[in-house]
Structures are given as structure tokens and as C-alpha cells.
C-alpha positions as CSV (number, residue, x, y, z in Angstrom):
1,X,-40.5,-103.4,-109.5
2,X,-38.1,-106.0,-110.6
3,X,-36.2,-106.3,-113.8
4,X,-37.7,-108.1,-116.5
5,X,-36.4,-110.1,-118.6
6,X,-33.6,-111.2,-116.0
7,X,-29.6,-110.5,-117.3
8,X,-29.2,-113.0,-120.0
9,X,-26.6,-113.9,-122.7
10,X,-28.4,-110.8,-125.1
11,X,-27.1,-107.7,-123.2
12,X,-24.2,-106.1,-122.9
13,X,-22.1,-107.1,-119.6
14,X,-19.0,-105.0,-118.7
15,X,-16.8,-106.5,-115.2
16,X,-16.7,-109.8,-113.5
17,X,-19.4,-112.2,-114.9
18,X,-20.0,-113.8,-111.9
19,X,-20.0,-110.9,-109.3
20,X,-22.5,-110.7,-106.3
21,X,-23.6,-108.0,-107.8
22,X,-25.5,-107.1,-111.2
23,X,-25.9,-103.4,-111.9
24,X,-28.4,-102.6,-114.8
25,X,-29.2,-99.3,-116.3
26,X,-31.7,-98.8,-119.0
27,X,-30.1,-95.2,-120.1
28,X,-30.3,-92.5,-123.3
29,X,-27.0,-91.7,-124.9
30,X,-28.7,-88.3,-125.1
31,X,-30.1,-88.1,-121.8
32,X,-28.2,-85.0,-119.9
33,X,-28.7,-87.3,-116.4
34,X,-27.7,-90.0,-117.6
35,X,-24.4,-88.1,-119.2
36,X,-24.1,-87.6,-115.2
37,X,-24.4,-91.0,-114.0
38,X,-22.1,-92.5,-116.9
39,X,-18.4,-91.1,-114.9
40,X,-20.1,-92.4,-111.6
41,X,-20.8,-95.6,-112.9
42,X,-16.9,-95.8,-114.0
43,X,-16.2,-94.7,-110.9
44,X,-18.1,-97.1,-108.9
45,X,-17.3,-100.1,-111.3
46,X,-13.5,-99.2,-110.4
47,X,-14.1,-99.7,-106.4
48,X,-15.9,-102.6,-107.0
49,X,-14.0,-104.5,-109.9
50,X,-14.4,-108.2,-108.4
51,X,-17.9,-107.4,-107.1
52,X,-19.8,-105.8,-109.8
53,X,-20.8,-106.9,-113.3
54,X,-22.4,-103.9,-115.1
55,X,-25.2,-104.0,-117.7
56,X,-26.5,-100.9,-120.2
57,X,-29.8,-101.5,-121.6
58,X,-31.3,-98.9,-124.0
59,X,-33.9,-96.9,-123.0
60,X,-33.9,-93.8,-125.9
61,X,-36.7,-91.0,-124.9
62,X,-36.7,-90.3,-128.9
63,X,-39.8,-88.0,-128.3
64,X,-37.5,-85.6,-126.3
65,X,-33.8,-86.7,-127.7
66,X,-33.7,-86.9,-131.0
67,X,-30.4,-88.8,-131.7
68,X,-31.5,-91.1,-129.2
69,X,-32.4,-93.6,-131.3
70,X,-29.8,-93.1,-133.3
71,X,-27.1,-93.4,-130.6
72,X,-28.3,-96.4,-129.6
73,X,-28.4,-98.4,-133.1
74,X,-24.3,-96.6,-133.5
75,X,-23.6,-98.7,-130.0
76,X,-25.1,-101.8,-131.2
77,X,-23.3,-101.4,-134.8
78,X,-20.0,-101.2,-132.9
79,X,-21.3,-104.1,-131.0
80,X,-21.3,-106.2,-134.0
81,X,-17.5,-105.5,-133.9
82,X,-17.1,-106.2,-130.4
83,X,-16.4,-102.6,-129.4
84,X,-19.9,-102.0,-128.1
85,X,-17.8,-100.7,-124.8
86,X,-15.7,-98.2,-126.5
87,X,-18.9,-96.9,-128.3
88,X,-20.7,-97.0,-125.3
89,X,-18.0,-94.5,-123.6
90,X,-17.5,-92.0,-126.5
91,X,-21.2,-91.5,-127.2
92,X,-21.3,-90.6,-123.7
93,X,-18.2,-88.5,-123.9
94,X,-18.9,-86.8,-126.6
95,X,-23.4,-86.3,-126.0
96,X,-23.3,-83.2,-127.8
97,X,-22.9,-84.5,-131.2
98,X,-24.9,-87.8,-132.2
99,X,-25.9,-86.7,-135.4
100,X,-25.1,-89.4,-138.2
101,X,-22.3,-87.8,-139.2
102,X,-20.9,-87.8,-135.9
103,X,-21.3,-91.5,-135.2
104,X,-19.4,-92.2,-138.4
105,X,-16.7,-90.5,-137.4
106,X,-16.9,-92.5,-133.9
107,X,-16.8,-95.5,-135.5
108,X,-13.9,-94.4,-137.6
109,X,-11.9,-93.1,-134.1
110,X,-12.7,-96.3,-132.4
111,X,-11.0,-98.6,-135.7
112,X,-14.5,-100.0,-136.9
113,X,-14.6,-100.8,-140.3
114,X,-17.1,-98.0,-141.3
115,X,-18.5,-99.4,-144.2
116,X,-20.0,-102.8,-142.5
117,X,-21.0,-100.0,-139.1
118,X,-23.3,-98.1,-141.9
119,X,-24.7,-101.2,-142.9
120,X,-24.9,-102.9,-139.6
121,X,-27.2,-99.3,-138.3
122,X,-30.0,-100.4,-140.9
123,X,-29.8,-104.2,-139.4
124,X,-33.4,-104.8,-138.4
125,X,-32.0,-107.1,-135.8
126,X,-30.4,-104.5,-134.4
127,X,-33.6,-102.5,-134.3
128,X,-35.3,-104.9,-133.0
129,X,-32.6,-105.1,-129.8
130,X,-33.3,-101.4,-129.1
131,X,-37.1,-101.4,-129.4
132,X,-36.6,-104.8,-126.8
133,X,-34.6,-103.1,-124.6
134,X,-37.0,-100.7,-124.8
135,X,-40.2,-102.7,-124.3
136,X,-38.2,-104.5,-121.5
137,X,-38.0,-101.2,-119.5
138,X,-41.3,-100.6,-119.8
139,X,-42.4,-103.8,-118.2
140,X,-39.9,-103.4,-115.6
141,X,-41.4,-99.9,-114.5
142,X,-39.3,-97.5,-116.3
143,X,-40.5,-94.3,-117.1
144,X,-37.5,-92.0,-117.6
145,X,-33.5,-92.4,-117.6
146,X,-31.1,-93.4,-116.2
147,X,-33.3,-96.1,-113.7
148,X,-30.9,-98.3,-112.1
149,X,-31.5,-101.8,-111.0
150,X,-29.3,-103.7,-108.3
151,X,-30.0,-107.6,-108.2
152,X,-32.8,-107.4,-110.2
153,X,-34.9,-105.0,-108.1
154,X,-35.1,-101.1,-109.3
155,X,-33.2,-98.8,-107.3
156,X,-35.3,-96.1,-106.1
157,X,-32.6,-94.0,-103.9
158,X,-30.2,-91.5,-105.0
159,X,-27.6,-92.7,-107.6
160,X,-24.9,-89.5,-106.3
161,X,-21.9,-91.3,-105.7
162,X,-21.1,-91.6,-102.1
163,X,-25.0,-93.0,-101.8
164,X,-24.8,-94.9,-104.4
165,X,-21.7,-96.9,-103.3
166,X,-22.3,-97.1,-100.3
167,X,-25.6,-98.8,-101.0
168,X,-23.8,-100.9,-103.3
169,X,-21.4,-101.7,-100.1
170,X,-24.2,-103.1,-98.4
171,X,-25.7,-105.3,-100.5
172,X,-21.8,-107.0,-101.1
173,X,-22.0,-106.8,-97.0
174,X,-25.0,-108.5,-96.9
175,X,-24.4,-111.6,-99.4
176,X,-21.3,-112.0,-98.1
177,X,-22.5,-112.5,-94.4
178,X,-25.3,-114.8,-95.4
């Protein structure tokens, strides 16, 4: 299957904008795998800093993880600050606690302004960016977190970290020896 929609100015885009290569993964801030993959992403987004330009795209399994949702609306709210990043990283750091009052006190640690990150997690817009992201994940063949995608096309293989980099490796191998 193939990602759908493409990359585009709406999500979020950590590393070199114009890298050969574009890593996508629709993931669940509450998702224990995904809590797996998130220091092996880092890792792999460190060995390949000129190469690589990461995307997150929220995929919330709210029938299983209840703060999912939650989670998700807290990184977009930190988005509208432009710390969607540091959110991003603590939610994952810290999966255990994504209660409300939790995320407040995120928001707080990363030097949000609290008040407007309250607000902004009611913002139907913001809603509406989850439930795309969402929707989005679904039509690219989805079904559970994290699913990576490298270049557009889903990654079906192993995302451990020696695997996964060196997959990454070839694909940089291969575009470059076009």
C-alpha cells in the first residue's frame, strides 16, 4: 500500500526537508510498541541527519488506549506553539501518564502558555487533524501502530534497529546510484 495523502505542508516534519528519504509513522502516544520504536526512530534520525526527514501522523487506537486521543490533541495544542516536537518526545517519555492532568503539566514543563494549550485541546480544527490523520491511515492500509512508511510505500519488514537502518541504508544506496 502506499501512503495517502502524500507528505504535504499539514504534518509535522522533523530533519532535512529535502532528504532522499521521507519516513512516516502513523503512531499512538499510548501504544506500548510504538513507546519502542520512538528511541529507535531518534536513533535512526541521528545516523541519518542529512538523509532523512521524519514525519508522525496520528493514529490513536482510542478503543484500546484511552488517552490516546487525548495525547494526540496535547501534541497538536503544543503545535499551535511550535513545540509540537518537544510534546511529541515527552508524551512518549513519559506514556504512563496521559491523563489531562498530566498533559497540563507537560505543557507547563515544555514553557507553553497553559491557558491558550487548554483552550487550543477543544479547537475543532485540531480535532479535525487527528480524526484526518486518522482517516488518512486507514486509506493507506493501516490497521494497528506504529506502521512505518519509507518513500511513500508501507514498510512491511521489521522496524528493530539494525534492520531497520539498514533498510533505510539501502534505499539512500539506491537513489544515490541512480
Amino acid at each position: 500500500m502506499s501512503l495517502r495523502p502524500p507528505i504535504s505542508g499539514r504534518d509535522h516534519k522533523q530533519g532535512n526537508p529535502s532528504a532522499l528519504i521521507e519516513l512516516v509513522e502513523y503512531g499512538d502516544f499510548q501504544c506500548g510498541f510504538c513507546g519502542r520504536a520512538y528511541p529507535i526512530v531518534k536513533n535512526i534520525q541521528g545516523k541519518f541527519p542529512d538523509d532523512l526527514v521524519f514525519v508522525f501522523r496520528h493514529f490513536p487506537l482510542s478503543t484500546i488506549h484511552s488517552h490516546a486521543r487525548l495525547a494526540a490533541l496535547a501534541a497538536e495544542a503544543a503545535s499551535m506553539q511550535g513545540k509540537f516536537w518537544l510534546m511529541h518526545d515527552m508524551l512518549f517519555e513519559n506514556q504512563g501518564e496521559l491523563h489531562l492532568s498530566a498533559l497540563t503539566a507537560y505543557a507547563g514543563f515544555i514553557e507553553l502558555d497553559v491557558l491558550c494549550f487548554e483552550k487550543d485541546m477543544e479547537d475543532e480544527k485540531l480535532i479535525e487533524k487527528v480524526e484526518s490523520d486518522f482517516e488518512s491511515g486507514i486509506k493507506s492500509g493501516v490497521s494497528g501502530t506504529p506502521t512505518f512508511f519509507i518513500n511513500g510505500e508501507k514498510y512491511e519488514g521489521s522496524w528493530d534497529e539494525t534492520t531497520f537502518s539498514f533498510m533505510i541504508k539501502q534505499k539512500i544506496d539506491q537513489l544515490v546510484n541512480k
